[in-house]
Backbone as JSON Lines, residues from 0, in Angstrom:
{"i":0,"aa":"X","n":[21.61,-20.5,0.33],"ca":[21.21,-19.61,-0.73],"c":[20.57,-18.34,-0.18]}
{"i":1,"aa":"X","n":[19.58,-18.53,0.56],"ca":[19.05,-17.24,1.2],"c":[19.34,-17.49,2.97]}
{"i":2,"aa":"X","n":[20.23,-17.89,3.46],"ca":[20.0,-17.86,4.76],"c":[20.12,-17.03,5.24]}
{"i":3,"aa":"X","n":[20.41,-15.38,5.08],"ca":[20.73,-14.5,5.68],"c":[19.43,-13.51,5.32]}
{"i":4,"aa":"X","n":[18.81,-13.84,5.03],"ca":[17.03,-13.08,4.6],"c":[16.54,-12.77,5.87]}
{"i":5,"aa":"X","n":[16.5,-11.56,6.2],"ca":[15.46,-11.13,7.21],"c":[14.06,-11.16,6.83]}
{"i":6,"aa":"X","n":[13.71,-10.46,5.63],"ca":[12.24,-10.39,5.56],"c":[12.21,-10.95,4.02]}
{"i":7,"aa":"X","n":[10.68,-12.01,3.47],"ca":[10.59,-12.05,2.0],"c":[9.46,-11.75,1.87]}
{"i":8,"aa":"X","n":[8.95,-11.33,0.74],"ca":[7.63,-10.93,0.39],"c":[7.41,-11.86,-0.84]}
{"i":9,"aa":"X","n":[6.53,-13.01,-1.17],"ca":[6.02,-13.57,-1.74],"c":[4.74,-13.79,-2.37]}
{"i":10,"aa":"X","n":[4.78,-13.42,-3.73],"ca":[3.67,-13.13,-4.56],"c":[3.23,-14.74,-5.19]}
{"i":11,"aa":"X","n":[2.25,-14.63,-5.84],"ca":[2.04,-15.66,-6.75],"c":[3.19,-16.06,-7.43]}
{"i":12,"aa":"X","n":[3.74,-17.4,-6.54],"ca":[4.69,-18.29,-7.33],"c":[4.96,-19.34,-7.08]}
{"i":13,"aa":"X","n":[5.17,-20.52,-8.03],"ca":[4.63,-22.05,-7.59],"c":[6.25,-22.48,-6.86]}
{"i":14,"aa":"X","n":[7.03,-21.45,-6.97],"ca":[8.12,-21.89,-6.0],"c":[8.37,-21.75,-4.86]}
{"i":15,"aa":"X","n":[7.33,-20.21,-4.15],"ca":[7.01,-19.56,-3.15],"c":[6.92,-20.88,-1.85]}
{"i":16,"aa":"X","n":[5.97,-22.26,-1.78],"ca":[6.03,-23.06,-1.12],"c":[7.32,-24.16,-1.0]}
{"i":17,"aa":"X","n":[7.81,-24.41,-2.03],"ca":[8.92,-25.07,-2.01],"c":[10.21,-24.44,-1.1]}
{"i":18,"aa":"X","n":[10.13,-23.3,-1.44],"ca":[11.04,-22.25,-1.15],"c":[10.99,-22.41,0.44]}
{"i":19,"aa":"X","n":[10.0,-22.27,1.23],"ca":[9.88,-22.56,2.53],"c":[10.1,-23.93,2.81]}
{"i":20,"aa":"X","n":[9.31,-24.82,2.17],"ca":[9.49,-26.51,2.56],"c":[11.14,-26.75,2.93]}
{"i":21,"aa":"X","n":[11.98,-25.96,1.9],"ca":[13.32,-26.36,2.08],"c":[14.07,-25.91,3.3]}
{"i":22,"aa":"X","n":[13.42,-25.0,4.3],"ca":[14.2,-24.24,5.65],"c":[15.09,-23.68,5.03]}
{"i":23,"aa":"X","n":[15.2,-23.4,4.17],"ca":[16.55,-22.1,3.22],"c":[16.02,-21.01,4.06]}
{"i":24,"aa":"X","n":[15.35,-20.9,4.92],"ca":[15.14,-19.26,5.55],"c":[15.51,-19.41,7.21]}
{"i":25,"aa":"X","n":[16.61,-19.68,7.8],"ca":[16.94,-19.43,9.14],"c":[16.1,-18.69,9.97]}
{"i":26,"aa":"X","n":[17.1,-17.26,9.38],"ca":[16.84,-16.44,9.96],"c":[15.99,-15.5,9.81]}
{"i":27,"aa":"X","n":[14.87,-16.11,9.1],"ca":[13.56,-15.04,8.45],"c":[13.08,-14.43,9.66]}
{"i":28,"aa":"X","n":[12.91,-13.67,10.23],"ca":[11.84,-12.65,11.15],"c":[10.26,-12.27,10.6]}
{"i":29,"aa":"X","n":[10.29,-11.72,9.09],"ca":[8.98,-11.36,8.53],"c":[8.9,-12.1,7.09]}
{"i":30,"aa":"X","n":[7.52,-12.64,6.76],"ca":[7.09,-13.27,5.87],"c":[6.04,-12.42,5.43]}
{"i":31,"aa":"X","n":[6.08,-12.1,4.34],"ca":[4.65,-11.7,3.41],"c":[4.35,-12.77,2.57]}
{"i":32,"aa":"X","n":[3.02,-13.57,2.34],"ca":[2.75,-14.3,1.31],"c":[1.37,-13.74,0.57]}
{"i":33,"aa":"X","n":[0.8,-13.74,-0.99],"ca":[-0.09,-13.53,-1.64],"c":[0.08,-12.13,-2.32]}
{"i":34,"aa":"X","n":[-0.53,-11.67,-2.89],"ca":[-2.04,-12.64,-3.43],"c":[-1.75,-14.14,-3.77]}
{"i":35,"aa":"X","n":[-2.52,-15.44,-3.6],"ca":[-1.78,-16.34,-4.14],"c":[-3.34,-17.26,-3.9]}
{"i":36,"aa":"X","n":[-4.35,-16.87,-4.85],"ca":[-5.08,-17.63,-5.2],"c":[-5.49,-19.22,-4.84]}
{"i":37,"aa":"X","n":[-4.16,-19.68,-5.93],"ca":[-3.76,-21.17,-5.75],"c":[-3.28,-22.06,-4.7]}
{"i":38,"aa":"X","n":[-2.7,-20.88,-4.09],"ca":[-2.42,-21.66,-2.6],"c":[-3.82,-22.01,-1.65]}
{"i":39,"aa":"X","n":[-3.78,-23.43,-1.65],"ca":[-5.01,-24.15,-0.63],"c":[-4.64,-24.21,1.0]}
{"i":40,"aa":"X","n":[-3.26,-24.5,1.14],"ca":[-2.83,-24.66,2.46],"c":[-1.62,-23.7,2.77]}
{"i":41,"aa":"X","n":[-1.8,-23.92,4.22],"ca":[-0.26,-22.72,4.69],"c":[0.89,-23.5,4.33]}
{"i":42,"aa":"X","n":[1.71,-23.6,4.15],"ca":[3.31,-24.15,4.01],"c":[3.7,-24.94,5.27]}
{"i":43,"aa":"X","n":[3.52,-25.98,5.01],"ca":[3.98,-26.27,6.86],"c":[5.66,-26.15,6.92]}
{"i":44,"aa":"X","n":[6.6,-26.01,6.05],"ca":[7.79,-25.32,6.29],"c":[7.48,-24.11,7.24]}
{"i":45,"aa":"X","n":[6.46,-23.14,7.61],"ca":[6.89,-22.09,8.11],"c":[6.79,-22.36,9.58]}
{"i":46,"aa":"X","n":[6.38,-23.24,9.7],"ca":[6.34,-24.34,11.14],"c":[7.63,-24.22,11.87]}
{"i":47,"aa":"X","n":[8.99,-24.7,10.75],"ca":[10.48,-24.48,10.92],"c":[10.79,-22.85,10.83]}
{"i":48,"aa":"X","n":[10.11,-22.06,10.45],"ca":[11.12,-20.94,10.81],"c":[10.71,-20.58,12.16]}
{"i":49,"aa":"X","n":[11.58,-20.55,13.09],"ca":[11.46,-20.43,14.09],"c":[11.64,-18.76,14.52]}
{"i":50,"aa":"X","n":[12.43,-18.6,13.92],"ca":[12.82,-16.84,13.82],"c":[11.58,-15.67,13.73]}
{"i":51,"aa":"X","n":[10.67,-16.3,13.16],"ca":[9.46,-15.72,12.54],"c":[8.84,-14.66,13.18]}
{"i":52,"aa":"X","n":[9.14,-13.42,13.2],"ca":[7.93,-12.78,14.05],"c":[6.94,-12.0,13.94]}
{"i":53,"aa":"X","n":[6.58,-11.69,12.52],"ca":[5.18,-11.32,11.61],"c":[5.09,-11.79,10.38]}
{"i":54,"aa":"X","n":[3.89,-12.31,9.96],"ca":[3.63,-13.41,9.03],"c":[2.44,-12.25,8.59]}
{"i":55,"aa":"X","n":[2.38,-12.35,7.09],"ca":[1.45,-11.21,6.55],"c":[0.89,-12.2,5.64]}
{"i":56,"aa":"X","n":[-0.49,-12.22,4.94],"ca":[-1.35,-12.94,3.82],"c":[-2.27,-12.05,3.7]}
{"i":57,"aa":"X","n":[-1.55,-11.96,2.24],"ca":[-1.99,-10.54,1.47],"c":[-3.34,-11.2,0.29]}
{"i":58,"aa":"X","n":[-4.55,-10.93,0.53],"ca":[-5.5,-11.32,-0.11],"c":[-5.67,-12.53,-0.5]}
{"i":59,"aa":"X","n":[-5.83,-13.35,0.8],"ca":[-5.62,-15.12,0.16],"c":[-7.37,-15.41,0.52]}
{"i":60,"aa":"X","n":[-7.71,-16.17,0.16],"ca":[-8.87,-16.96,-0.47],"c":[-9.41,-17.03,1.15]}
{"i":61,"aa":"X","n":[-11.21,-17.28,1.54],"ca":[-11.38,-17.64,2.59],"c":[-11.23,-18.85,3.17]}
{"i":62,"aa":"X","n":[-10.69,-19.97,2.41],"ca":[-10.62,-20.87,3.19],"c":[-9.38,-21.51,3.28]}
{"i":63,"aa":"X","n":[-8.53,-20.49,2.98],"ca":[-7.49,-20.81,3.2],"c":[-7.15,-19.93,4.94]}
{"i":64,"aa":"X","n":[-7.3,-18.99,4.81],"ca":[-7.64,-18.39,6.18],"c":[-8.22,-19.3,7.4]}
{"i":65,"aa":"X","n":[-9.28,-20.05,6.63],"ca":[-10.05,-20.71,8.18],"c":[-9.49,-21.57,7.84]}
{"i":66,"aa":"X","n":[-7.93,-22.67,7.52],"ca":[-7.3,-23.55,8.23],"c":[-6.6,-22.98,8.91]}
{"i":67,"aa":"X","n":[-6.59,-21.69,9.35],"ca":[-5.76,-21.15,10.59],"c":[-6.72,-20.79,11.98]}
{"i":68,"aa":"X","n":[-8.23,-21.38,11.72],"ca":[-8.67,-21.03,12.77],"c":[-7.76,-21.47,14.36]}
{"i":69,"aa":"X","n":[-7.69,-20.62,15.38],"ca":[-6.89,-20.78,16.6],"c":[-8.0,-21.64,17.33]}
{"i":70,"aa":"X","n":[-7.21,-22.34,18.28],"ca":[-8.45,-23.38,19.19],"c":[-9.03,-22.4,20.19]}
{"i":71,"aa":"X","n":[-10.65,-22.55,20.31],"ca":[-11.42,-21.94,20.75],"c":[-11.02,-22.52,22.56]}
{"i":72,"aa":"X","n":[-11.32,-21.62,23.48],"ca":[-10.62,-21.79,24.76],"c":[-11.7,-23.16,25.01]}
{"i":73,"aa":"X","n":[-13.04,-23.48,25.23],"ca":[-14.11,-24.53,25.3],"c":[-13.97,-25.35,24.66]}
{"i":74,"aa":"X","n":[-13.52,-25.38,23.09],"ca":[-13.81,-26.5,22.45],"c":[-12.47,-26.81,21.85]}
{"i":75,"aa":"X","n":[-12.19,-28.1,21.38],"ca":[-10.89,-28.89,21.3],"c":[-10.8,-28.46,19.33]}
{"i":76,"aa":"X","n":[-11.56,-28.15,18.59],"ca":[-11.65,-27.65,17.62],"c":[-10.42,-26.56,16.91]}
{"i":77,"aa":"X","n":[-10.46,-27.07,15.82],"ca":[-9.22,-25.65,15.18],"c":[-8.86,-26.19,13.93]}
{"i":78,"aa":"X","n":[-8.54,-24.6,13.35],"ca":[-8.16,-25.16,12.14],"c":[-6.72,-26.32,11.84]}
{"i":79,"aa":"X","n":[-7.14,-26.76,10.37],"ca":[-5.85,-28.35,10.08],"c":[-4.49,-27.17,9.97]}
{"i":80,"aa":"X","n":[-4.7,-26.01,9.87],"ca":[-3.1,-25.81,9.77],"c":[-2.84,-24.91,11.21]}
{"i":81,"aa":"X","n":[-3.35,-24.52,11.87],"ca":[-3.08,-23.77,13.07],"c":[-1.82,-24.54,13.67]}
{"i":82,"aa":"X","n":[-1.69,-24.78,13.76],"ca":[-0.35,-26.1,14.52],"c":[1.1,-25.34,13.65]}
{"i":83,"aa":"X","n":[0.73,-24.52,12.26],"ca":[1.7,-24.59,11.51],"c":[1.95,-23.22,12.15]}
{"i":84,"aa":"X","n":[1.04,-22.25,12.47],"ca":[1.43,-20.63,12.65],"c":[1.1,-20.07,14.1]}
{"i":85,"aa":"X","n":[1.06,-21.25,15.02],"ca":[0.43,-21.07,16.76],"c":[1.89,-20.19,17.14]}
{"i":86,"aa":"X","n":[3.31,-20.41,16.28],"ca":[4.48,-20.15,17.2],"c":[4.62,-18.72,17.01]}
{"i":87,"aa":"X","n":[4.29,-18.08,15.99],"ca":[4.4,-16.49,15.46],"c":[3.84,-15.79,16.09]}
{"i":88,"aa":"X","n":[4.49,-14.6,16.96],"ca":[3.48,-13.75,17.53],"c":[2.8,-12.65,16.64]}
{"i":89,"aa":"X","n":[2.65,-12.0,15.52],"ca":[2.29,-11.72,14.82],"c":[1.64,-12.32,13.41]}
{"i":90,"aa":"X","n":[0.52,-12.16,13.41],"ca":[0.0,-13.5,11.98],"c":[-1.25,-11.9,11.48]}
{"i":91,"aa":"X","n":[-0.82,-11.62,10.54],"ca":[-2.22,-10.73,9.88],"c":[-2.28,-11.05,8.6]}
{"i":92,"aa":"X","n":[-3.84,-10.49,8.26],"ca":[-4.78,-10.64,7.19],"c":[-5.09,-9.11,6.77]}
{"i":93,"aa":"X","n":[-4.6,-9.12,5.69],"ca":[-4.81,-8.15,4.62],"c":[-5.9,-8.12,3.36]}
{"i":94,"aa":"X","n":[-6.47,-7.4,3.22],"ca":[-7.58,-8.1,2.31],"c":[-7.98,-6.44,1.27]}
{"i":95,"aa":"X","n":[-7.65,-6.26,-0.43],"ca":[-8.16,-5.05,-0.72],"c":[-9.96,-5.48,-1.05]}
{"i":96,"aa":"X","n":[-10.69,-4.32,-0.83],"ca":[-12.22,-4.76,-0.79],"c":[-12.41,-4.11,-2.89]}
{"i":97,"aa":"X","n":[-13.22,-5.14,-3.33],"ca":[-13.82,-4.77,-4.49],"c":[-12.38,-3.96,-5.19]}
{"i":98,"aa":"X","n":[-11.17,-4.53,-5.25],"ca":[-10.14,-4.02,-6.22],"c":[-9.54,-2.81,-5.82]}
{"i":99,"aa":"X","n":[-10.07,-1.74,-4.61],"ca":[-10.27,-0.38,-4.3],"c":[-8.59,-0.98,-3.46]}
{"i":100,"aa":"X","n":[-8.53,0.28,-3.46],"ca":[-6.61,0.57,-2.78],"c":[-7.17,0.78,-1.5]}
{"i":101,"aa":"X","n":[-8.22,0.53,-0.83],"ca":[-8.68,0.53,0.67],"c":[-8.18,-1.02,1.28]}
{"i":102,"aa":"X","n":[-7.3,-0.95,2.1],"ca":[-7.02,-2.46,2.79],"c":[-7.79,-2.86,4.25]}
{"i":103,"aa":"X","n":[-8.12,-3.72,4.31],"ca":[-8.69,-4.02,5.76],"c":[-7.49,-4.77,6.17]}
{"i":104,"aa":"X","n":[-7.06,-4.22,7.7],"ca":[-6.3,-5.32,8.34],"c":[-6.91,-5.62,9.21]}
{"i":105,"aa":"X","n":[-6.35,-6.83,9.48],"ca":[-7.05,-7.57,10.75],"c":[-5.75,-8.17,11.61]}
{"i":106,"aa":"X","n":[-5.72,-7.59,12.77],"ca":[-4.2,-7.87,12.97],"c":[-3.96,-9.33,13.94]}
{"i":107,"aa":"X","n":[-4.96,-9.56,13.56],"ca":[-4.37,-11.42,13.9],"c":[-5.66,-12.31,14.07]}
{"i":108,"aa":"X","n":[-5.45,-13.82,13.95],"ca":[-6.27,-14.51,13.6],"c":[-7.84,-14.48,14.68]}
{"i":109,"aa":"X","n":[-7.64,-14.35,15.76],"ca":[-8.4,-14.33,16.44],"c":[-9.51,-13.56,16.29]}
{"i":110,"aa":"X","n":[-8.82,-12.28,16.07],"ca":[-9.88,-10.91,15.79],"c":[-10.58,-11.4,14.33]}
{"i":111,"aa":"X","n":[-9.88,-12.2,13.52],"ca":[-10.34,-12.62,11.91],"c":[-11.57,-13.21,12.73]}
{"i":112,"aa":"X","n":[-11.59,-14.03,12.89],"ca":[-12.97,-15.4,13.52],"c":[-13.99,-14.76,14.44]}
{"i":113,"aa":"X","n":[-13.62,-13.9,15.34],"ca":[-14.24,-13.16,16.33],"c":[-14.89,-11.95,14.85]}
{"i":114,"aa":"X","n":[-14.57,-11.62,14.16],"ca":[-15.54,-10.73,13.38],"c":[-16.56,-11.73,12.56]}
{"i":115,"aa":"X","n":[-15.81,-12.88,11.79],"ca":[-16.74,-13.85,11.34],"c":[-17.59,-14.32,11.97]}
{"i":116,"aa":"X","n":[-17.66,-14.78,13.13],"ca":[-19.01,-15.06,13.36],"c":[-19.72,-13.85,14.25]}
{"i":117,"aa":"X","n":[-19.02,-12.7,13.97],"ca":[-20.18,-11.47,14.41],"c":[-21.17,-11.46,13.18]}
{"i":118,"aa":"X","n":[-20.24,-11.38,12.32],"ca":[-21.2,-11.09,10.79],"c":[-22.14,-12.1,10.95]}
{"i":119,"aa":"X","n":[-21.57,-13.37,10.87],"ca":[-23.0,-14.53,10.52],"c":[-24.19,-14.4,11.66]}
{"i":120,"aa":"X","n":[-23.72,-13.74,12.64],"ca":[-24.65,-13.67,13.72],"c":[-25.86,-12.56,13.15]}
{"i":121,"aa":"X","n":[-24.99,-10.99,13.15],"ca":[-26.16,-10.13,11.9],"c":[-26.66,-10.64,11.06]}
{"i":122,"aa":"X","n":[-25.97,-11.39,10.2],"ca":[-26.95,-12.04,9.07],"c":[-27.9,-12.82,9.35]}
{"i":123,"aa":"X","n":[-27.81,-13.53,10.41],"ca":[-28.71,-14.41,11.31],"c":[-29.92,-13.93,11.34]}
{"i":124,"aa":"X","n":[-29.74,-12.82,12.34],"ca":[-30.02,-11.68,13.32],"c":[-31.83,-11.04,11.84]}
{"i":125,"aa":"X","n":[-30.79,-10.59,10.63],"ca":[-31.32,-9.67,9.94],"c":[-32.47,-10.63,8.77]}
{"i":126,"aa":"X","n":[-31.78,-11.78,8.96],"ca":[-32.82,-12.91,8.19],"c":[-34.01,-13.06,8.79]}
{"i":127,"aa":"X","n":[-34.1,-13.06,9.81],"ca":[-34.99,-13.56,11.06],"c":[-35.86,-12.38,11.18]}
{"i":128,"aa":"X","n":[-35.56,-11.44,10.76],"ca":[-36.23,-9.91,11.27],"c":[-37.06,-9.75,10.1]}
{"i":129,"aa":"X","n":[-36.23,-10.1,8.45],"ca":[-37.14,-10.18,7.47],"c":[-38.32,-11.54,7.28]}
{"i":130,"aa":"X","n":[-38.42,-12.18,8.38],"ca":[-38.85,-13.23,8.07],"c":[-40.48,-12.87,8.64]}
């Protein structure tokens, strides 16, 4: 049906995961998924596209993000879906702030986690100072 799809862009749709589960995408190269609220987990269909070589998630929820945490080089730790998106050399996070047409990218998971716990560290940091 779609095996000849280079790139799909996938919005909020409860078929959007099925659609992958089925490997109907060979020869996908680029994936866009979200906004998509409802989605809790990554698709482990995208595991099978092997073709894959930028994966985009366009304003998805935070914790859907940190099941992609990457394993930290020290600790045996990582997110439950990292296993699904380790093969993609491109994986980014798109995020619009407060509704505004301003996008933050973050151009791959690592740099995502490496800013998260900068922040919690300031917040740390700035609790401690008001204390």
């Amino acid at each position: 049906m779609f095996r000849g799809v280079g790139r799909l862009d996938l919005e909020t749709s409860k078929s959007s995961p099925q659609l992958i589960e089925d490997e109907a995408l060979p020869l996908l190269e680029e994936l866009m998924i979200g906004p998509s609220p409802q989605l809790k987990e990554v698709p482990s269909g995208i595991h099978h596209l092997t073709n894959l070589k930028t994966l985009w998630f366009i304003d998805m929820p935070e914790e859907f993000i940190d099941r992609m945490k990457p394993k930290p080089k020290p600790k045996p730790n990582q997110g439950k879906d990292y296993w699904i998106v380790e093969h993609i050399p491109h994986v980014e996070l798109w995020s619009r702030i407060e509704k505004v047409a301003h996008v933050t990218r973050i151009s791959n998971l690592e740099e995502y986690f490496n800013r998260k716990v900068e922040n919690a560290r300031v917040r740390e940091d700035k609790n401690e100072s008001q204390s």
